[in-house]
VOGUKE-639318 format. One record per residue: chain; x, y, z of N, C-alpha, C in turn. Coordinates in Angstrom, 2 decimals. Layout:
+-----+---------+---------+---------+---------+---------+---------+---------+---------+---------+
| mol |     n_X |     n_Y |     n_Z |    ca_X |    ca_Y |    ca_Z |     c_X |     c_Y |     c_Z |
+-----+---------+---------+---------+---------+---------+---------+---------+---------+---------+
|   A |       X |       Y |       Z |       X |       Y |       Z |       X |       Y |       Z |
...
+-----+---------+---------+---------+---------+---------+---------+---------+---------+---------+
***
This chain:
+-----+---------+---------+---------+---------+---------+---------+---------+---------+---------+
| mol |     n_X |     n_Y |     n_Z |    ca_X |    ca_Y |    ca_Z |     c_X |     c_Y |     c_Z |
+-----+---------+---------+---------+---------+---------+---------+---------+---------+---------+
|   A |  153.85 |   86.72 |  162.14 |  153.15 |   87.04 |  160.90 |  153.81 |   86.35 |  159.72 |
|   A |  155.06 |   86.74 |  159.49 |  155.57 |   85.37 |  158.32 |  155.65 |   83.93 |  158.49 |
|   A |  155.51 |   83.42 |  159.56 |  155.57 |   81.96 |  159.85 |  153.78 |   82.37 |  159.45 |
|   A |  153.00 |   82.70 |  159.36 |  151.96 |   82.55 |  158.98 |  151.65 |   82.79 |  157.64 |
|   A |  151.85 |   83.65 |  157.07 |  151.90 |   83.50 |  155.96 |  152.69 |   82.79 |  155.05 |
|   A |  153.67 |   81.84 |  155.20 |  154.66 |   81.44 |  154.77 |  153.71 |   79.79 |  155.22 |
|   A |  153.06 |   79.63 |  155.83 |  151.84 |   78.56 |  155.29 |  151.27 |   78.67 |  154.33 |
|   A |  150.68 |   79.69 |  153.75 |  149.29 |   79.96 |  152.95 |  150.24 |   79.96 |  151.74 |
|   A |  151.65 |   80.25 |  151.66 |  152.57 |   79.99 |  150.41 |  152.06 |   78.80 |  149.36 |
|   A |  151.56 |   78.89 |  148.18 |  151.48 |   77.83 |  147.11 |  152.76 |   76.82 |  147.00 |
|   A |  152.89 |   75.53 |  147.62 |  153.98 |   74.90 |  147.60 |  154.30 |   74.44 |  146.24 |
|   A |  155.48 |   74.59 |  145.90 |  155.76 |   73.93 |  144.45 |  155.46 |   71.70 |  144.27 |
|   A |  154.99 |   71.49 |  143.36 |  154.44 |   70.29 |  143.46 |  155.18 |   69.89 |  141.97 |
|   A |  155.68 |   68.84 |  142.40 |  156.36 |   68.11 |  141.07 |  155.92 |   67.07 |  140.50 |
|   A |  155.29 |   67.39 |  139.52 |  154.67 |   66.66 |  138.51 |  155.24 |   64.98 |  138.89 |
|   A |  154.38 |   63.99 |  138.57 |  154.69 |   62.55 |  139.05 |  155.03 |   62.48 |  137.37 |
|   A |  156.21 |   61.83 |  137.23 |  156.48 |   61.48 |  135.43 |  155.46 |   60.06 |  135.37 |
|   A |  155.17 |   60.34 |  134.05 |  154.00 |   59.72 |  133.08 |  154.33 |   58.39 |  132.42 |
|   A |  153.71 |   57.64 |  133.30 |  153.83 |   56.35 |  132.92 |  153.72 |   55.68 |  131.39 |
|   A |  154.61 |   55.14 |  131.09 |  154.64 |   54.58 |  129.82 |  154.04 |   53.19 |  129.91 |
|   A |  152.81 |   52.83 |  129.16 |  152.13 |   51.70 |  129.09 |  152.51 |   50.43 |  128.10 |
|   A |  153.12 |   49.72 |  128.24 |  153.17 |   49.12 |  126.69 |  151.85 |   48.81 |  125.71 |
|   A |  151.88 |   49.09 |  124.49 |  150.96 |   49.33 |  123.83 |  150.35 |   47.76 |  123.46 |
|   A |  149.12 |   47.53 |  124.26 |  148.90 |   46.08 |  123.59 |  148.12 |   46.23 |  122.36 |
|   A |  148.55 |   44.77 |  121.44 |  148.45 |   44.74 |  120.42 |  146.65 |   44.71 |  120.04 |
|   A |  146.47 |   45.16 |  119.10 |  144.84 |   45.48 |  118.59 |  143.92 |   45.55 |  119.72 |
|   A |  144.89 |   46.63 |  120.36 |  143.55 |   47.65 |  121.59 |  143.45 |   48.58 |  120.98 |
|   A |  142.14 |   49.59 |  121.34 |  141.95 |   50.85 |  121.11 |  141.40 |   51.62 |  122.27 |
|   A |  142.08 |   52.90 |  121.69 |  141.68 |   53.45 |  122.87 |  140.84 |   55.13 |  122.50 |
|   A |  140.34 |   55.52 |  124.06 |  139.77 |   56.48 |  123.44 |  140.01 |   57.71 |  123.57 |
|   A |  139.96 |   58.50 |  122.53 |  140.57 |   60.02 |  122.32 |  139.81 |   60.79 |  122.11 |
|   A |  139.99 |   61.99 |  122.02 |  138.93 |   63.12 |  121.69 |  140.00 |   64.17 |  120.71 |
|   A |  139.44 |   64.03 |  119.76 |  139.71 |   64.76 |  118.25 |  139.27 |   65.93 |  117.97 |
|   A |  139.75 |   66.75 |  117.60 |  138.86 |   68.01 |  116.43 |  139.31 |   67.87 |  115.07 |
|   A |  138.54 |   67.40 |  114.46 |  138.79 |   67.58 |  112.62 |  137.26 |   68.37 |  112.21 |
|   A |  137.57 |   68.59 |  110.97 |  136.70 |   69.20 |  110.32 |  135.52 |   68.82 |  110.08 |
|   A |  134.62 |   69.84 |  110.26 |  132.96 |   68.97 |  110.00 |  133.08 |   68.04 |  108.85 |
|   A |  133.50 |   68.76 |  107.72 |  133.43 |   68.01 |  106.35 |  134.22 |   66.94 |  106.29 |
|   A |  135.18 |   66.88 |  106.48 |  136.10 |   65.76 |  106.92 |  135.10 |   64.84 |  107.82 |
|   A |  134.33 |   64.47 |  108.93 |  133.91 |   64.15 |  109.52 |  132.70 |   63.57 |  108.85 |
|   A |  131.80 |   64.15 |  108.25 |  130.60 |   64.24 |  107.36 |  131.36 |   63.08 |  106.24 |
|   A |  132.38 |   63.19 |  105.84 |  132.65 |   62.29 |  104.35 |  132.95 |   61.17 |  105.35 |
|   A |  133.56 |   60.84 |  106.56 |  133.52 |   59.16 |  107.25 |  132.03 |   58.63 |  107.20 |
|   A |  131.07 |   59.59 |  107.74 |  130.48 |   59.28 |  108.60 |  128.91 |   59.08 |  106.96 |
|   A |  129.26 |   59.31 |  105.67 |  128.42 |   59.23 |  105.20 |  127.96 |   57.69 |  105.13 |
|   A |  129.16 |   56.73 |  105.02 |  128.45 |   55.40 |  104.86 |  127.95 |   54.69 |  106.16 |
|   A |  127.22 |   55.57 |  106.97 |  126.70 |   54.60 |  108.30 |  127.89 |   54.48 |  109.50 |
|   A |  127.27 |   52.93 |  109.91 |  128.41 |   52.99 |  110.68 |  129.38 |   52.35 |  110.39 |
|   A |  130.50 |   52.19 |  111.74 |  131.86 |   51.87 |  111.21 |  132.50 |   53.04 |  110.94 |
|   A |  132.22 |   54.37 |  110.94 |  133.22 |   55.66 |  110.10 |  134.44 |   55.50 |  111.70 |
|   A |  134.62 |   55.60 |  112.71 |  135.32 |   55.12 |  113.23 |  136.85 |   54.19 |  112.90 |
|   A |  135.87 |   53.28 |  112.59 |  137.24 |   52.42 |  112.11 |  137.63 |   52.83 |  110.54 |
|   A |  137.11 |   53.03 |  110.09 |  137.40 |   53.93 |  108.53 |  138.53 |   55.19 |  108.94 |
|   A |  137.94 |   56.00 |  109.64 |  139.03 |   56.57 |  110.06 |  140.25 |   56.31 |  110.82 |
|   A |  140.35 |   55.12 |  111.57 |  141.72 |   54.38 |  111.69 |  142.25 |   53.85 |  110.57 |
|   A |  141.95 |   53.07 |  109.80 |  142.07 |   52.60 |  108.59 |  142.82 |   53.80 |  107.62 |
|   A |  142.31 |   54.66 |  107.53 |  142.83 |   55.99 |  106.81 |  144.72 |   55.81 |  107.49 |
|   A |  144.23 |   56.64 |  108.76 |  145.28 |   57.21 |  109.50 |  146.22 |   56.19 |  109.57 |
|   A |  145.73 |   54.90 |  109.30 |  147.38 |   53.68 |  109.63 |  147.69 |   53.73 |  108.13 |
|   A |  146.69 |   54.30 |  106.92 |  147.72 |   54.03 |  106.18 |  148.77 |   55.41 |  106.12 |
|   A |  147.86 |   56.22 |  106.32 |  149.01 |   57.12 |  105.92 |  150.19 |   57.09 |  106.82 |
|   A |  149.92 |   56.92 |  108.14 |  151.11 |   56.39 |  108.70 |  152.04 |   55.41 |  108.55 |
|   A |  151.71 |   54.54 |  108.02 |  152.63 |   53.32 |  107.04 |  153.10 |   54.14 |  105.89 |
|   A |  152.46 |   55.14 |  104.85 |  153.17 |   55.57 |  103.94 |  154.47 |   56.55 |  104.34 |
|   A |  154.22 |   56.61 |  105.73 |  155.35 |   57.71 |  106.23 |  156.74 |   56.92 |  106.43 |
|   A |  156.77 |   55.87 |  106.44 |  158.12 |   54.69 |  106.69 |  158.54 |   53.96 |  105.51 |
+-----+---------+---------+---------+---------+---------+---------+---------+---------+---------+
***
């Protein structure tokens, strides 16, 4: 009876570590975000492109952080 149940045991499984990609230069990639409707609504008023408007934003403020 324990050699039997001692199958059905959940085996512990160790995570495979997470490959680090080098980041090539002016790729993008794709993510899934939650920001605010309104936040969202003010990119997205001039058409298209709010996408890259919103990268544009976010690199600068990330450049203002250095």
């Amino acid at each position: 009876m324990d050699a039997a149940e001692a199958l059905f045991k959940p085996g512990k499984k160790v995570a495979a570590p997470a490959l680090e990609r080098p980041a090539l230069p002016n790729t993008k990639e794709l993510v899934s975000l939650k920001i605010d409707s309104d936040v969202l609504a003010y990119f997205q008023q001039d058409g298209p492109g709010w996408q890259d408007r919103v990268n544009d934003t976010l690199r600068i403020a990330m450049r203002s952080k250095t």
